[in-house]
C-alpha positions, 0 to 999 in steps of 0.5 A, a space after each residue: 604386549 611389551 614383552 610380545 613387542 620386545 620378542 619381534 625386536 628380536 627375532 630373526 629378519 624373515 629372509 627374501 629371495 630372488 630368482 637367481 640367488 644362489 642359497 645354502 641350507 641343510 636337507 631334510 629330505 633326500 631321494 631319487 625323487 626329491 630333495 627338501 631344503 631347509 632354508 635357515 628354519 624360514 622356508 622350504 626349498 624342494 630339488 625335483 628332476 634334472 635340477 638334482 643333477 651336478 657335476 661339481 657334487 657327488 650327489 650319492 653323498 647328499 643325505 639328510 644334515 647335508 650343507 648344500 647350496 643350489 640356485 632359485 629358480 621359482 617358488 610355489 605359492 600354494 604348496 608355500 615350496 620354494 624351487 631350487 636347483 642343485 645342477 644351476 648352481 653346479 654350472 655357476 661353479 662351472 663357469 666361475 671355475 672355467 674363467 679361473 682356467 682361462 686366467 691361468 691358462 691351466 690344461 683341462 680334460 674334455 670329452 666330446 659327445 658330438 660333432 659338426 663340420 666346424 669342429 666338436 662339440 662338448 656338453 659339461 652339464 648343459 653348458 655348451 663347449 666347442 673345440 673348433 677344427 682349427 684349435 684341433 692339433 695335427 694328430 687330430 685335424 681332419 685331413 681330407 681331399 679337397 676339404 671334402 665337408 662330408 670327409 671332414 665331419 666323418 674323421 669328426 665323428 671318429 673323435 667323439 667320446 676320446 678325451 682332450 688335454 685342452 686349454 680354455 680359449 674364450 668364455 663369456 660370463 654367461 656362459 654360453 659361449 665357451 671355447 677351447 683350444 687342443 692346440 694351446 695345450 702343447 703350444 709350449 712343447 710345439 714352440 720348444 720343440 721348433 727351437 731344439 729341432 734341426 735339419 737331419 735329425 731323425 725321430 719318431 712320429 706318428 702318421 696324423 694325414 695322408 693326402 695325394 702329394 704325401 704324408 703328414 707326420 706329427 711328432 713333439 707337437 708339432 708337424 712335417 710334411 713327406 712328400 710323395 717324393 720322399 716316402 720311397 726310393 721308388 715310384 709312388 703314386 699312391 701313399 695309402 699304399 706306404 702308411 695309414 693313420 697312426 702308424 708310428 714312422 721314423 723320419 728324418 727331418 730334411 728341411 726347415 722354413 719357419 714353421 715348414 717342415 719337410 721330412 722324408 722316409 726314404 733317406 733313412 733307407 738304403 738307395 736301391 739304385 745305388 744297390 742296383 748300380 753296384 749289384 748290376 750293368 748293361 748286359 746282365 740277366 736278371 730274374 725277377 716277379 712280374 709287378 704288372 703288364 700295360 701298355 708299354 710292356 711288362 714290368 718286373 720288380 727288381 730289388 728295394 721295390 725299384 721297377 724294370 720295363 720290358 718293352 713292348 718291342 723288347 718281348 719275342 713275337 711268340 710272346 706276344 701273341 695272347 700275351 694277357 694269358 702268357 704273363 701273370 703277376 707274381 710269377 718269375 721272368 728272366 730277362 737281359 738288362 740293355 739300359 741302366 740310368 741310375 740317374 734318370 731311375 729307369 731300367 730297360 731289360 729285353 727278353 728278345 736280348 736273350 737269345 744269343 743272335 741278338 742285335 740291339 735296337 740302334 734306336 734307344 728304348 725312351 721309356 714314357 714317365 707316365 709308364 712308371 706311373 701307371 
């Protein structure tokens, strides 16, 4: 008995374990079903289904005399088994890691598996990430008419499955509420970028939103605007018309409020009323396609895409009748120019001013802006 006495003495405490303690051992058994865990020669632990998974582990390596370690998740009083998961441990090390990202603000790569209308989301092995629309950088914000909700979840959707440089924005211990921020991610580049800038630079950007009053254009981290003003020497009234997202452009920054940045297009390109002026007076006869007829006449398309009116009461009376089947887009017309204000961009010609016997209107011609907009 005193030998018996003497050998209990010595023999190793027979371990406890809690649900939630994560436990190492070494496996025994490994397949696509299971996986048995010694637990230090006292107990069995057994891996089964989802719980196998990890996104820490490459778990094609684990085979029998593999170390690992996985996280209790129950027992199993009549087969003496205790559960385990490799995948909770995996997201332990997850969150550990994650809060080490927050800490030193280190940039990681996420990919999106789903969206909603606040922003996207990220699935990392059944913990649940959210890049929200506001952490989302110019390239990617989705810019819609009126902040359509609907518009706004369909450019969402568009994002889901590409990878995002992102930084760790917030993380509770749990791990349930993790937030990360694309836009933190190039905040130093952005903030750089704001300090080395100055108006008349020209660089290169990519079209990141195209609204009514104009595009967005993001380069260097960071984003300007070109109004609708400033896309074309022309009349624009529609800049779907000019660019689509992603098209690269070449811009010239033209103005500078803080973190207001105005660009423009068109500075970079030759002034055609100034072409024109040089080109072209009062008296000349033109020829050019047809742009179009409306209601106040017929507009031809002169060069650098600025437009000229035949007014209504400048086209011949033989021309007016069943005008609609006389007149076709695209097609030539040679006309006499009688106004030119270069100032004002308005062009007035006449084919009436063609005929020799032609005795100008002592009424000038006052072309409507909604004309030019039509």
């Amino acid at each position: 008995m005193s030998d018996f006495a003497k050998a209990l003495a010595n023999a190793t405490p027979i371990q406890s374990y809690k649900v939630g303690e994560v436990v190492g051992g070494t496996v025994v058994v490994s397949n696509q079903k299971m996986i048995l865990v010694d637990l230090e020669g006292q107990f069995t632990g057994i891996i089964t289904g989802n719980h196998m998974s990890s996104s820490t582990e490459d778990t094609s390596t684990i085979v029998p005399g593999s170390r690992i370690e996985s996280i209790i998740i129950g027992d199993d009083a009549h087969s003496g088994l205790i559960h385990l998961s490799l995948r909770k441990a995996s997201q332990a090390k997850l969150i550990e890691k994650l809060h080490s990202n927050f800490d030193t603000k280190e940039i990681i790569t996420v990919i999106p598996n789903e969206a909603n209308k606040g922003g996207l989301l990220i699935d990392l092995d059944g913990i649940k990430g959210f890049i929200p629309v506001s952490q989302l950088t110019p390239a990617h914000y989705p810019r819609v008419e009126n902040a359509n909700p609907e518009k706004i979840l369909e450019q969402l959707n568009k994002l889901i499955g590409k990878p995002f440089q992102v930084r760790v924005l917030n993380v509770d211990p749990s791990g349930k509420k993790i937030i990360f921020s694309e836009k933190a991610a190039i905040e130093e580049q952005r903030v750089q970028s704001l300090q080395t800038i100055k108006v008349g630079d020209v660089v290169e950007g990519v079209v990141s939103g195209i609204l009514t009053y104009g595009l967005f254009v993001s380069f260097q981290g960071i984003e300007g605007l070109v109004h609708v003003s400033e896309i074309d020497w022309g009349h624009v009234n529609n800049p779907h018309k000019h660019a689509k997202l992603g098209d690269k452009v070449t811009i010239q920054i033209i103005g500078i409020e803080g973190e207001k940045i105005s660009l423009s297009i068109k500075r970079l390109k030759a002034n055609p009323w100034q072409v024109l002026s040089d080109k072209y007076q009062v008296g000349d006869i033109v020829e050019a396609p047809v742009l179009r007829l409306s209601q106040f006449g017929i507009f031809l398309e002169l060069d650098g895409g600025v437009s000229g009116l035949i007014h209504l009461s400048e086209i011949t009376a033989e021309m007016m009748e069943g005008i609609e089947e006389k007149v076709h887009a695209g097609e030539m017309m040679k006309a006499r120019i009688i106004t030119f204000d270069s100032v004002g961009k308005r062009i007035g010609l006449s084919l009436k001013a063609l005929d020799p016997n032609y005795v100008p209107s002592e009424t000038p011609i006052d072309i409507p802006a909604e004309a030019l907009e039509a």
